[in-house]
C-alpha positions in Angstrom: -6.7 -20.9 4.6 -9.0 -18.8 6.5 -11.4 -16.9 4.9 -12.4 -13.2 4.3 -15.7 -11.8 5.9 -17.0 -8.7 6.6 -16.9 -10.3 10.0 -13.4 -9.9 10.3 -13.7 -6.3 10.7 -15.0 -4.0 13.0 -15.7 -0.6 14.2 -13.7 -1.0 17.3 -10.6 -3.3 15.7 -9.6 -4.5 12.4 -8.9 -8.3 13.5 -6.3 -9.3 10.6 -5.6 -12.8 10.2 -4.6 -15.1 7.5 -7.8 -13.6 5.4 -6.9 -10.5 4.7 -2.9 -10.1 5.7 -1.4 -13.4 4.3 -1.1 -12.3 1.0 1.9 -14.2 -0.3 2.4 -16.8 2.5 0.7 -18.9 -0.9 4.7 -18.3 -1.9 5.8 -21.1 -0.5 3.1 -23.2 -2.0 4.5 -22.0 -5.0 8.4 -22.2 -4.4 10.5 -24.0 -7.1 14.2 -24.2 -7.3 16.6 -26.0 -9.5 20.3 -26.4 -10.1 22.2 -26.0 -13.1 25.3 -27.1 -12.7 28.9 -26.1 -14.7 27.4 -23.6 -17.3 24.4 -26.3 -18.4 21.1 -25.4 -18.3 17.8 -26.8 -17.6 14.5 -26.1 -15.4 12.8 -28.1 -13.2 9.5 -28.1 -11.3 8.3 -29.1 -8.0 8.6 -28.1 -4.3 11.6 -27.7 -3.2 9.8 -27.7 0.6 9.6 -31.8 -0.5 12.6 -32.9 -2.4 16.6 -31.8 -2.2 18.3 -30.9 -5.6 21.5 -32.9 -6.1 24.3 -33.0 -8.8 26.9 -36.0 -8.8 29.9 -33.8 -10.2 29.9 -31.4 -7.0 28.4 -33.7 -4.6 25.7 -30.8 -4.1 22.5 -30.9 -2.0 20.3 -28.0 -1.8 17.1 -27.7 0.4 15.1 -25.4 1.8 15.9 -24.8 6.2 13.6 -26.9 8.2 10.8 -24.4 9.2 12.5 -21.6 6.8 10.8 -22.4 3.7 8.4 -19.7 3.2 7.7 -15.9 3.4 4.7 -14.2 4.8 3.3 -11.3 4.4 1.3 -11.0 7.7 0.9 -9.3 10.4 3.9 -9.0 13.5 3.0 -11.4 15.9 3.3 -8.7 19.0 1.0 -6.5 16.6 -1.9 -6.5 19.5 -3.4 -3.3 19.0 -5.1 -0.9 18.8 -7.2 -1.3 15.1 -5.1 -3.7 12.8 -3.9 -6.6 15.2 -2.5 -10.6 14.7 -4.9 -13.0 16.0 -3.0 -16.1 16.4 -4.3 -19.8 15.1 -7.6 -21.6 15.9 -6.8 -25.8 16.2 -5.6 -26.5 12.7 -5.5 -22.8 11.5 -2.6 -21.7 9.2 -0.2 -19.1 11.8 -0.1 -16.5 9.3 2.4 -13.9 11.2 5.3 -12.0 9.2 8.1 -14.1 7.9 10.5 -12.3 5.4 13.0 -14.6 5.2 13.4 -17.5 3.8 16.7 -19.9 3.9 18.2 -22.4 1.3 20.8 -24.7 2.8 23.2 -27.4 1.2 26.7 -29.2 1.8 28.6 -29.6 -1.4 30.9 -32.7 -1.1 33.7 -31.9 -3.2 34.2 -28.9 -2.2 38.0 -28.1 -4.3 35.7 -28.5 -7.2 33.9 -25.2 -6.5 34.4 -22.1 -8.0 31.5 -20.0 -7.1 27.7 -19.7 -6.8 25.2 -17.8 -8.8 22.2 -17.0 -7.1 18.9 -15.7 -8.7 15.0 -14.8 -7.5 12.7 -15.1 -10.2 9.6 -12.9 -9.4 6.2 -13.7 -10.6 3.9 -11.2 -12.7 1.5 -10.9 -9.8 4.9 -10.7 -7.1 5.9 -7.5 -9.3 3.1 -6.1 -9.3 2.5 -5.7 -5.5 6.1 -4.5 -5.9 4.7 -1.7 -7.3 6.0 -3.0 -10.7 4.1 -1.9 -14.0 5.3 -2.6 -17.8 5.1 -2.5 -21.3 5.5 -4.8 -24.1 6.6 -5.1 -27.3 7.2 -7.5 -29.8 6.0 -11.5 -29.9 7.7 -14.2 -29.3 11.2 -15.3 -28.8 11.0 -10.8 -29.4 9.0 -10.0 -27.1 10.1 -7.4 -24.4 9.4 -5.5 -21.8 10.0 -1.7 -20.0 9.2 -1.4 -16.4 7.8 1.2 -14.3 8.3 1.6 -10.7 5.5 3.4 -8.6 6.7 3.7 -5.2 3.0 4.8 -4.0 2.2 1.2 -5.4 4.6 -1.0 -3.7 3.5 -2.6 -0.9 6.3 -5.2 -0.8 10.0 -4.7 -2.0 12.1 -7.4 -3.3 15.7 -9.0 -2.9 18.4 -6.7 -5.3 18.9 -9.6 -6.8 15.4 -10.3 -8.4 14.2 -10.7 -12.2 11.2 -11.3 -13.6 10.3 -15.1 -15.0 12.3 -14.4 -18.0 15.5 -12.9 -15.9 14.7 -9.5 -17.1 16.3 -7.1 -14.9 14.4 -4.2 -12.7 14.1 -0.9 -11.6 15.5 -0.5 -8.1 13.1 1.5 -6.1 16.6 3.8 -5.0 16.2 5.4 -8.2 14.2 3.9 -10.9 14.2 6.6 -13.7 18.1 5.8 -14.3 18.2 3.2 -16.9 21.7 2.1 -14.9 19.9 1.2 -11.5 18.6 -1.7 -12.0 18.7 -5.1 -9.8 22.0 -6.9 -10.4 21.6 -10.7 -11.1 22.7 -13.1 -10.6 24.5 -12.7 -6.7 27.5 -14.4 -6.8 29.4 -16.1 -3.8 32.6 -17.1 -4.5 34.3 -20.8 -3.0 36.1 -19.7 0.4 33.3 -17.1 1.6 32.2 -17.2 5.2 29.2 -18.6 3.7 30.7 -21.9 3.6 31.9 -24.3 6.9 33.0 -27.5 7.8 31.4 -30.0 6.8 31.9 -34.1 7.8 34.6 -34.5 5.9 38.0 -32.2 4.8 36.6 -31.5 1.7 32.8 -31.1 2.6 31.4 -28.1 2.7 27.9 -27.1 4.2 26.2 -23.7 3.1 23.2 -21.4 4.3 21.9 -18.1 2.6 18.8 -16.1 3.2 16.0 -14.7 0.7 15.0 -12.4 2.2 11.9 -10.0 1.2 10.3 -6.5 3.0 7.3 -4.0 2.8 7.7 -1.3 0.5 7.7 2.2 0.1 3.6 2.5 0.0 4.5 1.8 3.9 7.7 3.3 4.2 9.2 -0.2 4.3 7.1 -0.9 7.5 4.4 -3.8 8.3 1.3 -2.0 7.5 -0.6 -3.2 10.5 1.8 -1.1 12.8 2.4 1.8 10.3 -1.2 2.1 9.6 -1.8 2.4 13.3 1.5 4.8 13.8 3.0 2.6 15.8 6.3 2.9 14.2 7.7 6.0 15.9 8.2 9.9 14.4 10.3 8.6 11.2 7.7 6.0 9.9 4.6 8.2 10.8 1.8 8.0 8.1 0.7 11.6 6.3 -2.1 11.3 8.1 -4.3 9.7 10.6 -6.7 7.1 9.5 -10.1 6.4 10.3 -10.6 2.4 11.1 -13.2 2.6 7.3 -10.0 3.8 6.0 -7.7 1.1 6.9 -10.0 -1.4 6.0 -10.3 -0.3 2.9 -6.4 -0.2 2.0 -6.1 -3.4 3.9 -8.5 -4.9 1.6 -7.1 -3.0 -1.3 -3.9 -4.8 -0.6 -5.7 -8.3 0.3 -6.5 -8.0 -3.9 -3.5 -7.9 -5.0 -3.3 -11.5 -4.2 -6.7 -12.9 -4.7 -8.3 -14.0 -8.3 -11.1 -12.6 -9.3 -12.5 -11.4 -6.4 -12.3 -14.2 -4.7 -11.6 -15.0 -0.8 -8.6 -17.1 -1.3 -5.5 -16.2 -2.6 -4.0 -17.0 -5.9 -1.5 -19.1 -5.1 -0.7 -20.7 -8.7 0.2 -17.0 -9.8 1.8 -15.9 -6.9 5.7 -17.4 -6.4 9.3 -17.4 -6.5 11.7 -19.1 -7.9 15.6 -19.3 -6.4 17.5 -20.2 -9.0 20.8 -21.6 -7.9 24.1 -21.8 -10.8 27.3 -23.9 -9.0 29.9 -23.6 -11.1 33.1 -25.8 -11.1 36.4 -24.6 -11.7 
């Protein structure tokens, strides 16, 4: 990981890297998955970037997509001026350019078995609250609750419709959070015989590919900052104002702690994940 100086700046170009625009690329670090399969239930830790997740019944195999298995929160890699630019990777530097999406893949072997898929993203505390995200709690314990807030001049990323929080609670959508009705709608369900699903090797395999796929909020008009901070996103995506190169920096870095500890350089990558959550459940 690269780190932050008050090198990286300048009063000619802001050079963002993986110091200050990475911000959750620590996500994949961080990305756990696990299946519970025909209405059981059960957690499991780990990488799913390192291991598949199987169950016997289905014949199911989930993994993350070969070089799909993380989202970034950088800048575009033909971001090249003028102030807030990509730099691309030194020798064994991280390449810390935007990536949104992320892709699970699998092939289900008994495929007649099937009757759909329930699909959920599990959103860390810290993941919410660059979401623009804040809450109240009541209660303790197995009563413990929360209301959330959304703050749309707070949300520098936005997140799948299909998002909870680590205990599945459900979330203002960002469309129209004071309606107590809007909320995100978990889990996604994908029924057996959606397009989702082709030929595998044999009649009754099946293989399977969905997306995750994440954006920049409404702080930056769902834009990458770098380019709408520059207004180089054309008359619809145009800033309120025009910034001074001080002035960037400082947002830029405001945003950069959203995903550090304590002030630190690096990000907090043990508080800053997602979890895909992945129900198949047999007829």
């Amino acid at each position: 990981m690269k780190k932050v100086t008050r090198h990286a700046f300048s009063k000619k170009a802001i050079m963002i890297t993986a110091s200050l625009f990475v911000t959750l690329a620590l996500i994949t670090t961080g990305f756990a998955a696990w299946l519970i399969s025909s209405g059981a239930s059960g957690e499991g830790t780990g990488n799913i970037t390192t291991a598949t997740i199987d169950d016997a019944r289905l014949g199911l195999t989930v993994a993350m997509a070969e070089g799909k298995d993380f989202v970034c929160f950088g800048p575009q890699a033909d971001d090249d001026h003028p102030d807030i630019r990509y730099k691309p990777p030194v020798d064994d530097e991280k390449d810390d350019k935007e990536v949104l999406t992320a892709t699970v893949t699998g092939t289900i072997k008994n495929y007649d078995g099937l009757k759909e898929f329930n699909i959920t993203i599990k959103i860390s505390d810290k993941a919410l609250t660059a979401a623009g995200y804040t809450w109240t709690e009541t209660g303790e314990g197995s009563l413990k609750n929360r209301t959330y807030t959304y703050n749309a001049g707070n949300a520098c990323i936005s997140l799948p419709e299909y998002a909870v929080d680590t205990d599945g609670r459900f979330l203002p959508l960002p469309s129209d959070p004071s309606n107590p009705s809007n909320k995100t709608t978990a889990p996604k369900t994908i029924s057996a015989g959606d397009s989702m699903f082709t030929d595998g090797a044999t009649e009754n395999e099946k293989k399977f590919t969905f997306d995750v796929t994440f954006g920049w909020g409404e702080k930056f008009k769902g834009c990458n900052p770098g380019k709408y901070l520059d207004g180089e996103e054309g008359p619809d995506h145009l800033p309120d104002k025009t910034y001074t190169v001080d002035e960037k920096m400082k947002i830029m870095t405001k945003l950069l702690n959203l995903f550090t500890k304590d002030g630190a350089e690096e990000v907090d990558a043990a508080n800053l994940k997602f979890v895909v959550t992945v129900e198949a459940v047999s007829n």
